[in-house]
N, C-alpha and C positions, 0 to 999 in steps of 0.2 A: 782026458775023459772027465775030469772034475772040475774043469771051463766052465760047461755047459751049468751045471746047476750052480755054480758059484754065480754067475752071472744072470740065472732067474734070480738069486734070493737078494743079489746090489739090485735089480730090475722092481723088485717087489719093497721095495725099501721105500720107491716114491712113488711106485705106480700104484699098492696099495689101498692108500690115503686118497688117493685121486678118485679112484672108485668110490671109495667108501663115499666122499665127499657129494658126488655124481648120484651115487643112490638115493643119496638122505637128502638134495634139493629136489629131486624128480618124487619121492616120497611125500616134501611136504608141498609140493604144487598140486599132488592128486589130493588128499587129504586137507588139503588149507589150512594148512597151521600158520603160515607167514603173518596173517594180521597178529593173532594171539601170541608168535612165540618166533616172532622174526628179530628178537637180540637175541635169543638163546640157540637159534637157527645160523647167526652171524658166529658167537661166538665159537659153534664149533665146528663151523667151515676154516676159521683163522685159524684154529688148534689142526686140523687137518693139513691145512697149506701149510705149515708151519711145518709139520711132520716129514710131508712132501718135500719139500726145499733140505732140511736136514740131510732126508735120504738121497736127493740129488746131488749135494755136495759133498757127501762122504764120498761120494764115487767118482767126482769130476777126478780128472791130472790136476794137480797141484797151477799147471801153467793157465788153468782156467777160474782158477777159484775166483780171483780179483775182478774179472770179466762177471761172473755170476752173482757176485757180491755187488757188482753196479748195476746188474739188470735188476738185481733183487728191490733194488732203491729206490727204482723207478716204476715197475710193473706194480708194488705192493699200492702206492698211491693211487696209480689207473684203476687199479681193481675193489679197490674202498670207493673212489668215484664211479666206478661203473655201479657197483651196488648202489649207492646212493641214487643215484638216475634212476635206476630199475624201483628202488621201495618208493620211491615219490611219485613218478608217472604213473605206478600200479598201485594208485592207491593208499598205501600200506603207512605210508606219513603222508601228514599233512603238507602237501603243495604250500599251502599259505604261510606257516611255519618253517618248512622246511625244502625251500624251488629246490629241483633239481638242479646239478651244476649246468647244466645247456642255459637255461633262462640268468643263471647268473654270470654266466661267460655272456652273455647276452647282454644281461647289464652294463657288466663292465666295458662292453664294446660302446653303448649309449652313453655311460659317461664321461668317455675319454673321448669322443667326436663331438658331442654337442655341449654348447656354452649357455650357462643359467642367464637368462640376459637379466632378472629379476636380483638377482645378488652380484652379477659381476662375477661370476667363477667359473673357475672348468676344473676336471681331475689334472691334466699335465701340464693344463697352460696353451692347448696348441702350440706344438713347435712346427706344423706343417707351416707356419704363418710367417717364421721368422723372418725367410728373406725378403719375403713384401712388406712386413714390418721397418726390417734394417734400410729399405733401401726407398720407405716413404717418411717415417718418421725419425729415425736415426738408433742409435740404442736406447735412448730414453722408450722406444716404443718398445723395445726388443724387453727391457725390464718390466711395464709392464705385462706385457706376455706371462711371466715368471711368476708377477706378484699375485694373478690371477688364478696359478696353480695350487689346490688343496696338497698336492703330494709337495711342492718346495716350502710350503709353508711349512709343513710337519719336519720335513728334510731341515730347515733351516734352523728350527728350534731345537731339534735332536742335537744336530753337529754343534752349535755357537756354544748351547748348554753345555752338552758332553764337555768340548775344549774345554770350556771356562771353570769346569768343577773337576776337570780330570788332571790336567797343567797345576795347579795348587797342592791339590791329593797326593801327586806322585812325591812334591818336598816335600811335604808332610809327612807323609807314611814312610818315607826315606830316613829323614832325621830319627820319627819316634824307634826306627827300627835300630837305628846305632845309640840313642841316646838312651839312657836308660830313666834320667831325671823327666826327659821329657814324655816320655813314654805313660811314665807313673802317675803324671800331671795332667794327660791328655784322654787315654785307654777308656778310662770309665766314663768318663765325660763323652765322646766321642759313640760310645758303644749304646747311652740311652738316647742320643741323640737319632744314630743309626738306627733303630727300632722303631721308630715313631710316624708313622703314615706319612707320605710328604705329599699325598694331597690334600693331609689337615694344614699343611703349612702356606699352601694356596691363600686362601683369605685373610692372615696376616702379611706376606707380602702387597696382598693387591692394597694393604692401609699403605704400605710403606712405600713405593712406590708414587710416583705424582698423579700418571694416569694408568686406572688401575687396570682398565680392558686394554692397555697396549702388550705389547711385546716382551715387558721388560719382567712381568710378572711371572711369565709364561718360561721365560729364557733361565729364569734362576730358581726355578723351582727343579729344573732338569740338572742345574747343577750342583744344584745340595743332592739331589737324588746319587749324582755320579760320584760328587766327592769322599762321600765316605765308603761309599764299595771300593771307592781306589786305593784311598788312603790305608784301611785297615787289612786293603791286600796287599799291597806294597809292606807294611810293616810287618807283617807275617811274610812276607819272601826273604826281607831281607835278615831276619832272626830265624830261618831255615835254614840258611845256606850252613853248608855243610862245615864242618870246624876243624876238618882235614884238610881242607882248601884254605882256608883262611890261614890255619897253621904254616902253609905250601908258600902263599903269598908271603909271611914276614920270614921264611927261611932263605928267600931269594932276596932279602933287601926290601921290598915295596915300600917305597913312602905309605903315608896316608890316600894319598891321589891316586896315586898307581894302585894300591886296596879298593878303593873306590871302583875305578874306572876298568878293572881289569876282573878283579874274583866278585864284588859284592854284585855290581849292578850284573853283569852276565848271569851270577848262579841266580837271584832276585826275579830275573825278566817270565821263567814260566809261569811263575805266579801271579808277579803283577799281570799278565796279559790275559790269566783268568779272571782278574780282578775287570780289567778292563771292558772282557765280553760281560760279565754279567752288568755292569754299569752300564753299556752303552742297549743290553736288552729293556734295565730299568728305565733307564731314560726313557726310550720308544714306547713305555706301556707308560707311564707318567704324563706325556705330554698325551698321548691319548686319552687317557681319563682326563683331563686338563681342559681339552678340545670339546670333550660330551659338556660341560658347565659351561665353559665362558670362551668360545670363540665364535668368530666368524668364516673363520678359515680351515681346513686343515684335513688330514681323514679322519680325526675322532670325530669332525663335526659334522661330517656328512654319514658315519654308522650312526649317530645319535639321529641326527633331521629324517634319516629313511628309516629309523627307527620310530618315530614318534608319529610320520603320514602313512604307517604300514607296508612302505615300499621294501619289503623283504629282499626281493631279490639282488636290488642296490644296495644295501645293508649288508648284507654277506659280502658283493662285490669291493666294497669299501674296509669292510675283513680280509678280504684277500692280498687285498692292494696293502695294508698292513705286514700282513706275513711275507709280504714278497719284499718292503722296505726293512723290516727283520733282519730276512735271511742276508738282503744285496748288503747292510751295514754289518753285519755280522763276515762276511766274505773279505771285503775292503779291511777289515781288522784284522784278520787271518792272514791278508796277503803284506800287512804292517808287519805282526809277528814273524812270518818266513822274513823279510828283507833284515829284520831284529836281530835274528839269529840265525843265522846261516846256518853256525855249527850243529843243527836239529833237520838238517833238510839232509 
């Protein structure tokens, strides 16, 4: 007998908020509060949904939560876009400022099919081209296809940099971690160096360098960026590792090498690989800002150039194309760290 109202008041837990949520956008559509008071109108549609989702999750089975947890991940983004559409087309923001994402998906579909014939670029490169490319010109044609892409320009200076500042950092940060002379020598030094804008470092490399608008400036600026996020994470993993394990390692015998290769670098690796994500997100927002000054290539230089002829809606789409080479480099590391350590899967 006491089913039944247990089951209104789990019922009422999401259904609730839903209402509530339902009355107070129908309230302020009659009334028109949306120009005046459409972020305090957002915000407590979120505090509702929010509410919602809580109370639908207390009550899923356990064998559904993981399933709810990944609609939740995906639905919340559609529904911040679908608002967005809705406050733009109705006025409410500024279109000019602020396209709805339709005109920017829209963009982005104009960028990626048509080729600047004025600069010589496209967003991907055309790869629809390649086999007519490979099979008139040879790969000589097939590269430049590639060289013409804003995204493998950014791609290429992310990754070369990354490598070349992250492969250095990891000895480094390795040794300062065991050594303690070195440590003492390097730390402070190392730590105001780390603090220091490294897009103020841009214009003394481009003296140092022979030519200063090429690649080379652009390349090692991303990897002072990476090196010291690695270096100072890696040395903090490896003066982490627990002194119970270490202890563990020289009661069984371990050489030096066998400490190394067995307790340090394993217990060391969560961290370095923290070290590593946030380095390789630095890197990515580095050569962007890098791209806005002094390229010709690249996605910062094309949010910058649709920045400066008002082309908003390209500008955003050239933001997006960003977030999306973010998240896919940020994946490709994650799926580094699973094959790293097994023992975490």
């Amino acid at each position: 007998m006491s089913a039944g109202p247990t089951a209104g008041r789990g019922a009422g837990a999401w259904l609730t908020p839903l209402v509530v949520l339902a009355a107070l956008l129908a309230a302020a559509g009659l009334l028109g509060l949306w120009r005046s008071w459409w972020w305090a109108l957002l915000g407590a549609g979120f505090v509702l949904v929010v509410l919602a989702a809580e109370g639908a999750s207390r009550r899923l089975p356990f064998r559904f939560q993981t399933p709810f947890e990944r609609a939740l991940a995906w639905l919340f983004p559609l529904l911040v876009l679908a608002a967005w559409e809705w406050l733009s087309t109705s006025g409410v923001l500024n279109p000019r400022w602020f396209p709805p994402p339709s005109r920017i998906l829209g963009a982005l579909w104009d960028l990626t099919i048509n080729y600047d014939r004025f600069s010589g670029t496209s967003l991907v490169g055309r790869p629809w081209l390649i086999p007519a490319r490979l099979a008139e010109q040879g790969w000589p044609g097939v590269v430049a296809l590639f060289n013409e892409s804003h995204v493998w320009a950014t791609l290429s200076r992310v990754i070369i940099g990354f490598a070349l500042g992250a492969v250095p950092a990891l000895l480094v940060g390795m040794v300062m971690g065991l050594n303690r002379t070195v440590r003492t020598m390097l730390d402070s030094t190392m730590s105001a160096i780390y603090v220091l804008p490294k897009i103020a470092i841009f214009p003394i490399l481009m003296l140092v360098f022979p030519d200063p608008f090429g690649e080379g400036p652009k390349v090692t600026v991303v990897a002072i960026s990476a090196f010291f996020l690695v270096a100072l994470s890696t040395m903090a993993g490896v003066q982490g590792i627990d002194k119970v394990l270490l202890q563990a390692g020289r009661n069984f015998g371990a050489n030096r090498w066998q400490m190394l290769r067995h307790v340090i670098l394993p217990g060391a690796l969560p961290i370095v690989f923290n070290g590593l994500r946030l380095a390789l997100g630095t890197a990515l927002i580095v050569i962007v800002a890098v791209e806005f000054v002094r390229a010709k290539t690249g996605v910062g230089y094309l949010v910058y150039y649709h920045w400066q002829v008002l082309g908003t809606p390209k500008m955003y789409a050239a933001l997006l194309v960003v977030m999306v080479l973010g998240v896919g480099l940020t994946a490709l590391l994650q799926l580094v760290e699973r094959l790293a350590m097994p023992w975490r899967r």
